[in-house]
C-alpha positions in Angstrom: 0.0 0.0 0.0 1.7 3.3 -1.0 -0.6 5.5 1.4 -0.5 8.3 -1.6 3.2 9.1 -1.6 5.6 8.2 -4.3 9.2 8.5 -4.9 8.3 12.2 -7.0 7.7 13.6 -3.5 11.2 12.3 -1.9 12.5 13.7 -5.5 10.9 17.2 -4.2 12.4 16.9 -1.2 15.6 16.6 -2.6 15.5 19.6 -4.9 14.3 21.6 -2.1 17.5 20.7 0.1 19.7 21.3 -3.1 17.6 24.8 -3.3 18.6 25.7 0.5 22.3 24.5 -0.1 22.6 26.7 -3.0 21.0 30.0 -1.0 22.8 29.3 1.6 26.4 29.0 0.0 25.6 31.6 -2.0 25.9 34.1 1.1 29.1 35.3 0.7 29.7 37.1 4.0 28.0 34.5 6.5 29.3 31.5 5.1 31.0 30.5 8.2 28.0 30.3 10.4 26.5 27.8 7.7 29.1 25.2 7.2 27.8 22.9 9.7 24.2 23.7 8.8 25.7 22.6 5.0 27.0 19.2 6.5 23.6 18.5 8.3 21.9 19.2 4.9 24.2 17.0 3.1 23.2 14.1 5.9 19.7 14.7 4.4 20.3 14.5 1.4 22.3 11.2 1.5 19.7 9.9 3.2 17.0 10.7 1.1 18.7 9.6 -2.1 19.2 6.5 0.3 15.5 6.3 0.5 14.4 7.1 -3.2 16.9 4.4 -4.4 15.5 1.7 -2.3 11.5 2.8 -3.0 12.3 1.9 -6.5 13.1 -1.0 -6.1 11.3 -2.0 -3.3 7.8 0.2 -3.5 5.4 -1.8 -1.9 7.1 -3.0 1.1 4.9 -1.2 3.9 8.0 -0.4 6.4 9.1 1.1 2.9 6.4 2.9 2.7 6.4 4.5 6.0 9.8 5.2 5.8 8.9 7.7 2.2 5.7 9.4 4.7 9.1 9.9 7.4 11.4 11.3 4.9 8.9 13.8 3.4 8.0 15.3 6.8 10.9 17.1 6.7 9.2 19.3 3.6 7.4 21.7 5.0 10.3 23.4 8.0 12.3 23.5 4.7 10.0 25.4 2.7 9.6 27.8 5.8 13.2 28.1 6.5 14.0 28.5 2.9 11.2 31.5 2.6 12.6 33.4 5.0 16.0 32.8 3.4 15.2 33.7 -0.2 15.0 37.4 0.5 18.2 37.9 1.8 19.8 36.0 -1.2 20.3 38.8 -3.2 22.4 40.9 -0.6 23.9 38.2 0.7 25.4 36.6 -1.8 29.2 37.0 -2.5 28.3 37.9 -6.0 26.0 40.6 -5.3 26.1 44.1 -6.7 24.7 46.1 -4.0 27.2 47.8 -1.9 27.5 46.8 2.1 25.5 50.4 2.7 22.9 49.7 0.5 22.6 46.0 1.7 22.8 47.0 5.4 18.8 47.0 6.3 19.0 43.3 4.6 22.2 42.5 6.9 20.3 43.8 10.2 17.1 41.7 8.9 19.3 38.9 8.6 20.9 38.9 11.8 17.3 39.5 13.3 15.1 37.3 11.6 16.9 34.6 10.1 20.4 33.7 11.8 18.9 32.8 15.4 16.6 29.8 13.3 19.5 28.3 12.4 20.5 26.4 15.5 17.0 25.0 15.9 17.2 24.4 11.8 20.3 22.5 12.8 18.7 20.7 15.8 15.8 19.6 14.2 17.8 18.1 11.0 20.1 16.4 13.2 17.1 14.7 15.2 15.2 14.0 11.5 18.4 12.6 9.5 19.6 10.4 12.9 15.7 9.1 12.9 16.2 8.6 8.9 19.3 6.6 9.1 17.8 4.7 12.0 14.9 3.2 9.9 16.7 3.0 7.1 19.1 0.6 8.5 16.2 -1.2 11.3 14.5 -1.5 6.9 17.4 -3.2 5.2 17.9 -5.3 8.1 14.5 -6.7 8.4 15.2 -7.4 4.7 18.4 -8.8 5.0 16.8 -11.5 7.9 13.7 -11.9 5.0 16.2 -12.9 2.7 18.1 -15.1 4.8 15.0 -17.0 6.0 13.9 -17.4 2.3 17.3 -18.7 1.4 17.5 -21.1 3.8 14.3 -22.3 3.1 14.9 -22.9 -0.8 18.2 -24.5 0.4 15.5 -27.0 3.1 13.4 -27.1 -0.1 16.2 -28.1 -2.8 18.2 -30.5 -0.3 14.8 -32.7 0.1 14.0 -32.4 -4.0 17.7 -33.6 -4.2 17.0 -37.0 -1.5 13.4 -37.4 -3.2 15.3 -37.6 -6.5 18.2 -39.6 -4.9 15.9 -42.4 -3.9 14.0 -42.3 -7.2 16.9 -43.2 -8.8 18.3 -46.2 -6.8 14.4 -47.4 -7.1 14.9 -47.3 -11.2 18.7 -48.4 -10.8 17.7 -51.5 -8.9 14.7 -52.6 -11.2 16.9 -52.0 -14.4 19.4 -54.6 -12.4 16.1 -56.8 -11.8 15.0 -56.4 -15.7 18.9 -57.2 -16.8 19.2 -60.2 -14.8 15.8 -61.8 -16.0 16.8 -61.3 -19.5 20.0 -62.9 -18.9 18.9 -66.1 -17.4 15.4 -66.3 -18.4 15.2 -65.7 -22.7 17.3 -68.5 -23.8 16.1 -71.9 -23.4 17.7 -74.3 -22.0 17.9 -77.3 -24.6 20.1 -80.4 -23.8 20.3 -83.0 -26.7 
């Protein structure tokens, strides 16, 4: 059951994480303040692409399934954060135009609106990519233990075809000795002049 999500919305995910990692290293002046914010992003982004690959493969798998709801949760602080970010992209950027004076009010916005969310930003993709990763690995466990058990039970399976087989033969062995000895002794007759 795919409970109305599909790979397309871990795909938007994705591109709105690459969206935020361009704004933010776009901003030429704060860059240092977002280099860990950066690495946590890139953690999200590993593990979505994580997710997305196994989803195709793998779609109707319900702990799949929950795992693409978990993974897209994560959309709508993104789209917040990255609204409050896209004004200041402009100013901010190290390839912007506008001298420091005339990007000032941006720059006091910036440190008043938008730098104190990055520490909870930071916390809360932290808590989401650690909770990602968790189920993502408790997933291809529970598939590694479901392929295990099914290989051991084909091998159960093949092992007894193999002895039923075995025995089939020495049945058809023994009555083509039975049916070679009976023509040896009993075709010919026995004539004594």
């Amino acid at each position: 059951m795919s409970f109305g999500w599909s790979a397309g919305d871990i795909v938007s995910a994705i591109k709105l994480v690459n969206k935020i990692v361009q704004c933010v290293g776009n901003f030429g002046g704060s860059r240092e303040h977002f280099q860990e914010l950066s690495s946590e992003l890139h953690g999200l982004l590993r593990a979505l692409d994580e997710i997305s690959k196994l989803t195709r493969i793998h779609d109707q798998i319900p702990d799949i399934s929950s795992l693409k709801f978990s993974a897209c949760l994560c959309g709508d602080t993104l789209n917040t954060f990255l609204k409050k970010i896209e004004p200041f992209d402009t100013c901010l950027a190290a390839s912007s135009t506008k001298t420091r004076l005339k990007a000032a009010p941006k720059i006091v916005g910036w440190e008043l609106l938008v730098r104190k969310d990055i520490p909870e930003l930071r916390s809360y993709l932290v808590a989401h990519v650690g909770t990602l990763n968790l189920r993502l690995n408790t997933v291809l466990l529970n598939m590694a233990v479901k392929s295990t058990q099914s290989t051991v039970s084909n091998h159960v399976q093949l092992q007894q075809s193999t002895q039923v087989i075995q025995g089939e033969l020495e049945l058809v062995k023994t009555m083509f000795e039975k049916i070679e000895s009976i023509a040896q002794t009993d075709t010919l007759p026995n004539w004594k002049a």
